[in-house]
Every structure is written in C-alpha cells, then in structure tokens.
N, C-alpha and C positions, 0 to 999 in steps of 0.2 A: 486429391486425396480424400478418401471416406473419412467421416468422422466418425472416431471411437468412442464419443459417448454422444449423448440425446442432447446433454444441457452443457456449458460451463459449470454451470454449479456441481456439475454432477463429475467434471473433471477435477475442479476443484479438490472437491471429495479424495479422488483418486488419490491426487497430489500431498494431499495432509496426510492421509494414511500412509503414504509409500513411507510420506517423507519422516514420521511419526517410527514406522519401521526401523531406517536405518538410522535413529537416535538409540534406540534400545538393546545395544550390545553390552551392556555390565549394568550395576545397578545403582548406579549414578541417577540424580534425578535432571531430570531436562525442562525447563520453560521455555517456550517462542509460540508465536504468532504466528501459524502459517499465511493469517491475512497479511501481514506485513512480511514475508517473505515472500511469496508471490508477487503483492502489490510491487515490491522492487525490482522484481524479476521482468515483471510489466514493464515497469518504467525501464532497464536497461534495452529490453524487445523493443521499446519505442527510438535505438538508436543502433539496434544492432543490426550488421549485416552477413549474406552467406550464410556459411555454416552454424556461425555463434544463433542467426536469427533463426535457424530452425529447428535448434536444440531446446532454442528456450520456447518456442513457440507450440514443441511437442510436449514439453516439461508443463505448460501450461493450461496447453488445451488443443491437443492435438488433434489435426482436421481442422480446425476454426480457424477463420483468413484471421487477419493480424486486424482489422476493423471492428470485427466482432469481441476481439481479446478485449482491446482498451474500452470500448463501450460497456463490457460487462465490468472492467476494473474501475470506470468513470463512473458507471452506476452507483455499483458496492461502497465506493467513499461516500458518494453522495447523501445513500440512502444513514449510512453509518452518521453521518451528519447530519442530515434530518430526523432521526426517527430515534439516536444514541445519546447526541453527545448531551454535555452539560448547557444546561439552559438558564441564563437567568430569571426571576421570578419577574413579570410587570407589575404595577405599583394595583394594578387594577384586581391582579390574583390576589396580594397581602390584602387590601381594602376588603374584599368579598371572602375571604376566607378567615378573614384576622391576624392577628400580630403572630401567633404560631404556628403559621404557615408554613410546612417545607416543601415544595416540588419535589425536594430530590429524595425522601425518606421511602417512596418505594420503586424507584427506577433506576435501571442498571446505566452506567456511564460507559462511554466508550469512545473515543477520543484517536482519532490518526491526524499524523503528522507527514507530508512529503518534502523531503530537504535532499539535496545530491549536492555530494560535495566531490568536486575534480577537481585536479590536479591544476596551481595557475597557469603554467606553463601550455596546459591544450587548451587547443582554440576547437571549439564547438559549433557544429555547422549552422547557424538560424535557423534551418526549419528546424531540427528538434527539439531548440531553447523554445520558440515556439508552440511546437505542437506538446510539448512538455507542459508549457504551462497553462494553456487549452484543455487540457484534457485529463492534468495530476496537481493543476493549483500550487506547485511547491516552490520549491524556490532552489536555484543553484548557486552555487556559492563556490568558487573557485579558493583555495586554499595551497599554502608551502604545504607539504607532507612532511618534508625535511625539521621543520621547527613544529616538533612534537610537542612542547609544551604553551605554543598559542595553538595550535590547532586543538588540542586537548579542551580546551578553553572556550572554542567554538560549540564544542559537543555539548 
C-alpha cells in the first residue's frame, strides 16, 4: 500500500485534526491529548489482529508497516522524556547557581504515563506482555472490572 503522507509526524497531524473535528459538534468545550490517544491506539495495534489491526494502523499512519508505527511511538515517549519531563536539580546546579536556583521557572513540563489495565480473567499472549514492555515501558495490570470501587482506586 502507498503511503498517504511523507512523515508519521505528518499523519499524526492528519489524525489530531480529524479527530479535533469530530469533537466540535455544539459548543461544549473539549480537553485531550491526541499524543495520548494515539500513543494507546499504538499500544492496542501492538496486540491487534485482522481487521481491528488495519483500522487502527490507517487511523494511525496509513501506508506505514506496523514497525515503523511503534518506532515513531517508542521515539515520541522517549524524546517527551528526555527533552520534557520534570527534572530534578543536582546538588552541583544549586551550588553553582545558589540557593535560588529553579530549573523549572522557565520550562514547560510534560510527563506520559503507559499503564493497560485488562480484564483478570484474559490471559495475554507473552509476546505482547513482552513486546509491550520493550517498546511502551508500562505496565499491565490485570483488574475485576466488576468491583468498581477497588478498581476506581487503582486509577
């Protein structure tokens, strides 16, 4: 299959806007993450098969083998973690700077989390408990759905 765009990034794109789109039917205001909706979208394509795997894999970045998907998703965390999140200060930046020191007073923070929570009951195949945590770092957690108020508790 030809690919529809030049970049992921540039599907990406695609994908916020569409999905940007079909939030704006009334005049309701809307927050989310398309990085975080995607990013899960990802991680479901890293388990799905058939038809499910090529809806989301057009949803995502249509034309692109499913190697290239996670490598752009395994990036994008990465870099979001190297170059975003919150850092603590070393004793060597307060000492060279002085006691009023703040790293974080002119840089933006930005912080992802990868957690998948299933059902206890399914049993999940190792390679994608594996390649899951190879390649999205999170963690799975098997949960009752039924006892609503310990799962609520998880969240």
């Amino acid at each position: 299959m030809a690919k529809k765009f030049k970049s992921i990034t540039e599907a990406q794109l695609d994908f916020t806007l569409k999905f940007m789109k079909m939030q704006h039917y009334d005049d309701s205001s809307t927050v989310f993450s398309p990085v975080s909706i995607a990013t899960a979208m990802a991680m479901m394509y890293l388990g799905a098969e058939g038809n499910t795997s090529k809806e989301i894999s057009d949803a995502l970045a249509e034309g692109f083998v499913e190697f290239e998907i996670h490598d752009y998703f395994t990036s994008l965390l990465k870099r979001i973690k190297n170059d975003f999140s919150l850092k603590v200060p070393s004793t060597s930046d307060i000492s060279y700077y002085g006691e009023d020191y703040n790293p974080f007073s002119s840089y933006s923070v930005l912080e992802t989390v990868n957690q998948v929570y299933v059902n206890e009951e399914l049993s999940l195949k190792q390679n994608f408990v594996e390649k899951f945590d190879e390649l999205y770092h999170g963690g799975i957690e098997k949960v009752n759905f039924a006892e609503a108020s310990k799962v609520a508790k998880v969240f």
